[in-house]
C-alpha positions in Angstrom: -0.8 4.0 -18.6 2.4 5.4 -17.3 3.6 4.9 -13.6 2.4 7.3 -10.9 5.0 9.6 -9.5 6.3 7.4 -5.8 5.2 9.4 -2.5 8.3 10.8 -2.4 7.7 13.2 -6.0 4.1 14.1 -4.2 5.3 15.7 -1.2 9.0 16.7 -2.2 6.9 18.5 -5.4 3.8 19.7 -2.2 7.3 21.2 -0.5 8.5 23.3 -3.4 4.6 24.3 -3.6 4.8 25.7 -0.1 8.0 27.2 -0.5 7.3 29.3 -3.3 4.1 30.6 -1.5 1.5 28.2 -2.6 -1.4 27.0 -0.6 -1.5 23.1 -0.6 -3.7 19.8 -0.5 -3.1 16.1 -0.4 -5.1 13.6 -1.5 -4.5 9.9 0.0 -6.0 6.6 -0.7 -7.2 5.2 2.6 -9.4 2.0 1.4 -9.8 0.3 -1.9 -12.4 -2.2 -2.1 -12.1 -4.8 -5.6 -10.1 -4.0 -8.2 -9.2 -0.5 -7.5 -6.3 1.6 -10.1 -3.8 2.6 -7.1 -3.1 0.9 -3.8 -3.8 2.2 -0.4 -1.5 5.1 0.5 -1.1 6.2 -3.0 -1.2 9.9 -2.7 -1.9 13.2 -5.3 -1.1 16.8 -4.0 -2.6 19.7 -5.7 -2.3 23.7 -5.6 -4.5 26.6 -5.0 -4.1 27.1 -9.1 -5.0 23.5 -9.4 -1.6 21.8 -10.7 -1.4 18.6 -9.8 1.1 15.4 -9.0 0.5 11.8 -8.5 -2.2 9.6 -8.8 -5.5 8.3 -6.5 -7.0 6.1 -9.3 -4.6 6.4 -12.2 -7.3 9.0 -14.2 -10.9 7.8 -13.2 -11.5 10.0 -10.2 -8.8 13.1 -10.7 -10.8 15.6 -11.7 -13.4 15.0 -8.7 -10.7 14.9 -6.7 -9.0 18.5 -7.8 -12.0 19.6 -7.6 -12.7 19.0 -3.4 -8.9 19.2 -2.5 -9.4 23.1 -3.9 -12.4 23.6 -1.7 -10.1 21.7 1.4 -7.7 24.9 0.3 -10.1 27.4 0.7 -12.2 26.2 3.8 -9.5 23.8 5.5 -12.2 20.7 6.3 -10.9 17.7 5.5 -12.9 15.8 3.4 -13.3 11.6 2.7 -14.6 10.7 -0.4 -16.2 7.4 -1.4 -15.9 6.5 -5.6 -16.6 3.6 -7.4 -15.1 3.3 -10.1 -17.2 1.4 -13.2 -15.7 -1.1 -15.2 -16.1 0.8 -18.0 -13.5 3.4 -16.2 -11.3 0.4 -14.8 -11.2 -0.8 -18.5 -9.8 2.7 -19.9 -6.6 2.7 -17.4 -5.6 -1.4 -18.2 -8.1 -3.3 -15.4 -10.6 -5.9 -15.8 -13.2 -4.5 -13.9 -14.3 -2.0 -11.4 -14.0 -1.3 -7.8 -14.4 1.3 -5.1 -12.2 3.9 -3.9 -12.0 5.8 -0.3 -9.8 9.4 -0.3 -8.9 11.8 2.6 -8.3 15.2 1.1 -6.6 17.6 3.7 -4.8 20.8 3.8 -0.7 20.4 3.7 0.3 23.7 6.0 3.4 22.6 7.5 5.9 22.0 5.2 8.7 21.1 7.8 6.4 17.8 8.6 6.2 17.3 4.7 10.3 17.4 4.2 10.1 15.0 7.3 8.0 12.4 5.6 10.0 12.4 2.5 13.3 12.5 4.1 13.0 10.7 7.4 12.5 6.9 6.7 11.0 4.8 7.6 7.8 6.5 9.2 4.6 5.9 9.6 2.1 8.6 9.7 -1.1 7.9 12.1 -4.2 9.8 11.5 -7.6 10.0 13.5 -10.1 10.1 10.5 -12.7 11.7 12.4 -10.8 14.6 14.1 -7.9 14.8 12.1 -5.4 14.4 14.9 -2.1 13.1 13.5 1.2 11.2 15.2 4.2 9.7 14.0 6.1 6.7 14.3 9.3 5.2 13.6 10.7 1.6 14.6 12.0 3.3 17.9 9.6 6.7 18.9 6.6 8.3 18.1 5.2 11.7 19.2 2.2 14.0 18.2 -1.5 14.3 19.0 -3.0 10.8 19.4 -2.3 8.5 22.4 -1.7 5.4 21.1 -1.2 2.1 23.1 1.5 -0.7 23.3 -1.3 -2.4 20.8 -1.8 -0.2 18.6 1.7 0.9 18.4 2.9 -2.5 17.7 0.4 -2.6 15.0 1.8 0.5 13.1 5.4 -1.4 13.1 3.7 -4.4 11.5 2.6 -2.1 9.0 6.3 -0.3 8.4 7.7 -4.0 8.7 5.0 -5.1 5.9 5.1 -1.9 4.1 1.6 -1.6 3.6 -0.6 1.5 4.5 -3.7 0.5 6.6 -6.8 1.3 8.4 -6.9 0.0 12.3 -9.9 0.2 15.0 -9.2 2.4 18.1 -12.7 1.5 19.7 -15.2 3.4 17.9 -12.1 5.5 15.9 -10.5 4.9 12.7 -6.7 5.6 12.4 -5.2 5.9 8.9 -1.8 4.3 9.0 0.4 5.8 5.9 3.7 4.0 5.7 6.6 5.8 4.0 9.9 3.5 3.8 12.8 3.8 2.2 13.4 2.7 -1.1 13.9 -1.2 -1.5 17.4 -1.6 -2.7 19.3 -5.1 -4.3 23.1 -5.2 -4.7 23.6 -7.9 -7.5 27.6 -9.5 -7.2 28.5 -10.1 -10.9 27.8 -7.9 -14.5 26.6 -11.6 -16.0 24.1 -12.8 -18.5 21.5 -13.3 -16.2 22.0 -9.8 -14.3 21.4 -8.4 -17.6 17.6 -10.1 -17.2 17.2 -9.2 -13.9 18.5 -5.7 -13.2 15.4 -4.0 -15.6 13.2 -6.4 -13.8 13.9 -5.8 -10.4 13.5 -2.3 -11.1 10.7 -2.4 -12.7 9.4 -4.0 -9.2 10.8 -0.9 -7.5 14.1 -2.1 -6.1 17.4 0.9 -6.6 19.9 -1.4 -7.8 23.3 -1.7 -7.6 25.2 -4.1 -10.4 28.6 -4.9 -8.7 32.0 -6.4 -10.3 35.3 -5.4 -10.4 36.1 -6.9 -13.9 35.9 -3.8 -15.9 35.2 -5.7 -19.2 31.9 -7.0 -17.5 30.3 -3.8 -15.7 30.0 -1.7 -18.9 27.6 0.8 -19.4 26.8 -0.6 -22.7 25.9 -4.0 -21.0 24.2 -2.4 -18.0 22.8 1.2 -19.3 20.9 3.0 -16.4 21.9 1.1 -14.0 24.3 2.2 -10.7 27.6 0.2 -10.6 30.4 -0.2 -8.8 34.1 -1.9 -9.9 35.1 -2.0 -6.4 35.9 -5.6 -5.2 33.0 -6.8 -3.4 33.6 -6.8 0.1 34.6 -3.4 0.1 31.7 -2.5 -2.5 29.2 -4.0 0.1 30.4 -2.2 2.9 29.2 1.3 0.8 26.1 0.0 -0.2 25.3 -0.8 3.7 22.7 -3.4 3.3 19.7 -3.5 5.7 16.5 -4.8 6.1 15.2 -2.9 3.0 17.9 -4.5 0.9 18.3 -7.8 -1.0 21.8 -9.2 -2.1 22.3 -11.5 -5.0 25.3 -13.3 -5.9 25.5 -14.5 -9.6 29.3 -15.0 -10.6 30.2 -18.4 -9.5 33.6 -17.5 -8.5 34.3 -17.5 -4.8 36.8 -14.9 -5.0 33.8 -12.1 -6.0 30.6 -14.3 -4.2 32.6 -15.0 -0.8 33.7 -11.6 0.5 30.0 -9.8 -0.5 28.2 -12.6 1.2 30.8 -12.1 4.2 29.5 -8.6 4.4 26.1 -9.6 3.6 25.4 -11.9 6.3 26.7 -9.3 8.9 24.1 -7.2 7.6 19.9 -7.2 8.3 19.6 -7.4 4.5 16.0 -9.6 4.5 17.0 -11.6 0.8 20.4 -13.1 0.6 20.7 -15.1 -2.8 23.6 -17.2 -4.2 23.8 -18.8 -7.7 24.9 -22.3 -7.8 24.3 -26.2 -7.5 23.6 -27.6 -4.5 27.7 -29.1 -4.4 28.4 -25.8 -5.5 26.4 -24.7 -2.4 28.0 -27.4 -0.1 31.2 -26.0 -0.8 30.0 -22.7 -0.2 28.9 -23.2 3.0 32.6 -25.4 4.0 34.3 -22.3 3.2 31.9 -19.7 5.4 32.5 -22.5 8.2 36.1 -21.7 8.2 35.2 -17.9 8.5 33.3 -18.2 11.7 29.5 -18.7 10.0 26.8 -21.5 11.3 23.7 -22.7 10.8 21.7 -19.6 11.7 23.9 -17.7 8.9 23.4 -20.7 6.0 19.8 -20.7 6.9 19.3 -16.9 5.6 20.9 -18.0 2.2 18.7 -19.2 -0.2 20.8 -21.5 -2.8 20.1 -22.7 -5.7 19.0 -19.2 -6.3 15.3 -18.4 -7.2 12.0 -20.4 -6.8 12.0 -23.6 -8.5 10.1 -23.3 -11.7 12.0 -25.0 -13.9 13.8 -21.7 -15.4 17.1 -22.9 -18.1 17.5 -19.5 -19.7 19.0 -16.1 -18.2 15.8 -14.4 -18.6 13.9 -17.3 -16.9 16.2 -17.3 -14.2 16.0 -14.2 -13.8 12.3 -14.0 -12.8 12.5 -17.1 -10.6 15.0 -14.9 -8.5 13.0 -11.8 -8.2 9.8 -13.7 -7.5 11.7 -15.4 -4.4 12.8 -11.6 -3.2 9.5 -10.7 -3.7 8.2 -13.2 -1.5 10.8 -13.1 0.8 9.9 -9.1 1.4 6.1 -10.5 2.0 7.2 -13.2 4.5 5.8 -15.8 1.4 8.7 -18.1 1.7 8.9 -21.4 3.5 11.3 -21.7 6.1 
C-alpha cells in the first residue's frame, strides 16, 4: 500500500481546490478503536466533482466516505461517521485484523484558515463536535469560537508537544484536537557508512534530513542520492539548519574538529535528540573538551553517547536502527533519564 499524502498535501491540494472555484470537504479521523488503517487526525479532502486526496482508512471506507463529504457540499451539515472495518478489509491494505473507525466530514469554506493550517506551525485546531464551533491554538495564543480554560488549554499543548491528535471532555462536550506540527527534521554531522543506513531510515520514519560534512569526497550525491546536504563546516552548517524542538542532531564522524563545533551549536539549541558516536573514553573526552567551552552537567545530560539504544548492533545498518529507535523514543518521552 503506498503512503498517504501528509496533512499538509490535503489542505495545500483543498486550497488550490478553493482557489480555482471549487466547493470543498474534509474528512478527518477523530477515533480509531483496534487496529484501524490510519491514525487519528489523518485527513482526505474531496471536491464537488468528487476528486479526491489523502486517506481515512488506507481504501476500506473511501468510497463511503466521498460519498457523504459530497452531500456535506451540497447541504453544509457536518456529519460523523462510525465504520468498522472487517478483517477481511484490514487484510486487503497489510493489517492483521479489523477495527473501528470514527470520521467528521465538514465543509472547507475558508481557504485563508486552510493556508493557515498548512503554513502556520505548530497549531492545533479545537473543534466542538456537536456544534461545530472551532478555535485555534499555538504554544503562545489561541483565538476563535470556543472558550477554553487554563485546563483545557494546557491539554491542547500536551497534545502539540506529543504530536498526537485527540479527543478531550469539556463536561458533557467533545472537543476534537487536530495537531498540525512542523515537520520533524535530523541534521546528521558526517557522510559515513553508517549515515548511509540511517538517512533512508529516518526518513522513512518522517524526519527531513540534513546529511552534513564538509569533506567533499564524503557528501556525494552518489553516496547520499535524495538526500539534502550541506559541505559547510559544521558550526556554521548548524546555525542554517536552526535546530529546535522538532529537530534531532546526530554526530557520526569521530573527529572532534567536525562533532565539536555542531554539538556547540546543538546544545544552544531546543533540539529534543542530541546523539554522538563514540566509546564511553571517547565520550569522557568529549565532555573534557565541552567543559573548557563553558558546558556542565545540564548540557552533558541532553547527550546521549554511546549513540543509540543498546541492542547489541556491530554493523552500520544495525547501528543505524539502534539510533533512530532512541530518537524515536526520545520524541515520545520513552527514554530513561
Amino acid at each position: 500500500m503506498a503512503d498517504a499524502p501528509n496533512t499538509n498535501d490535503v489542505l495545500e491540494k483543498a486550497v488550490d481546490w478553493l482557489s480555482a472555484g471549487k466547493k470543498v470537504a474534509l474528512a478527518t479521523v477523530i477515533g480509531t478503536w483496534g487496529s484501524s488503517p490510519r491514525p487519528v487526525g489523518s485527513q482526505l479532502a474531496v471536491d464537488d466533482a468528487g476528486a479526491f486526496v489523502g486517506s481515512v482508512s488506507g481504501g476500506c471506507i473511501e468510497g463511503a466516505v466521498i460519498g457523504e463529504a459530497l452531500a456535506t457540499i451540497e447541504d453544509g451539515e457536518n456529519r460523523i461517521l462510525d465504520f468498522g472495518v472487517t478483517d477481511e478489509q484490514a487484510w486487503e491494505v497489510g493489517l492483521a485484523c479489523g477495527g473501528d473507525v470514527k470520521v467528521l466530514v465538514e465543509r472547507a469554506d475558508d481557504k485563508a484558515d486552510l493556508d493557515r493550517l498548512a503554513k502556520q506551525r505548530p497549531v492545533a485546531m479545537v473543534t466542538d463536535l456537536a456544534t461545530g464551533k472551532r478555535s485555534t491554538v499555538t504554544p503562545t495564543d489561541n483565538s476563535g469560537e470556543l472558550s477554553l480554560g487554563a485546563d483545557l488549554l494546557d491539554e491542547v499543548r500536551q497534545a502539540l508537544r506529543d504530536d498526537r491528535s485527540k479527543t478531550l471532555e469539556d463536561g458533557d462536550n467533545k472537543l476534537f484536537v487536530q495537531v498540525f506540527n512542523p515537520p520533524l527534521r535530523c541534521a546528521i554531522i558526517g557522510a559515513v557508512h553508517i549515515s548511509q543506513a540511517l538517512v533512508p531510515m529516518a526518513q522513512i520514519a518522517g524526519f527531513e534530513v540534513t546529511v552534513i560534512d564538509p569533506r567533499g569526497s564524503f557528501a556525494t550525491e552518489a553516496r547520499f542520492p535524495d538526500v539534502t546536504m550541506s559541505d559547510e563546516w559544521p558550526d556554521d552548517a548548524m546555525k542554517e539548519f536552526k535546530a529546535d524542538t522538532r529537530a534531532a542532531v546526530v554526530t557520526l564522524t569521530h573527529d572532534p574538529k567536525l562533532d565539536d563545533p555542531a554539538l556547540e551549536i546543538a546544545l544552544k539549541s531546543d533540539a529534543f535528540y542530541i546523539g554522538c558516536l563514540g566509546s564511553r573514553r571517547t565520550h569522557a573526552s568529549r565532555l573534557e573538551r565541552l567543559t573548557e567551552l563553558g558546558f556542565g552537567e545540564a548540557d552533558f545530560a541532553r547527550i546521549h553517547a554511546p549513540i543509540g539504544l543498546d541492542l547489541g548492533a556491530t554493523s552500520p545498518a544495525e547501528i543505524a536502527v539502534t539510533i533512530l529507535a532512541e530518537m524515536v523514543a526520545a520524541k515520545h518521552g520513552k527514554l530513561e533519564s
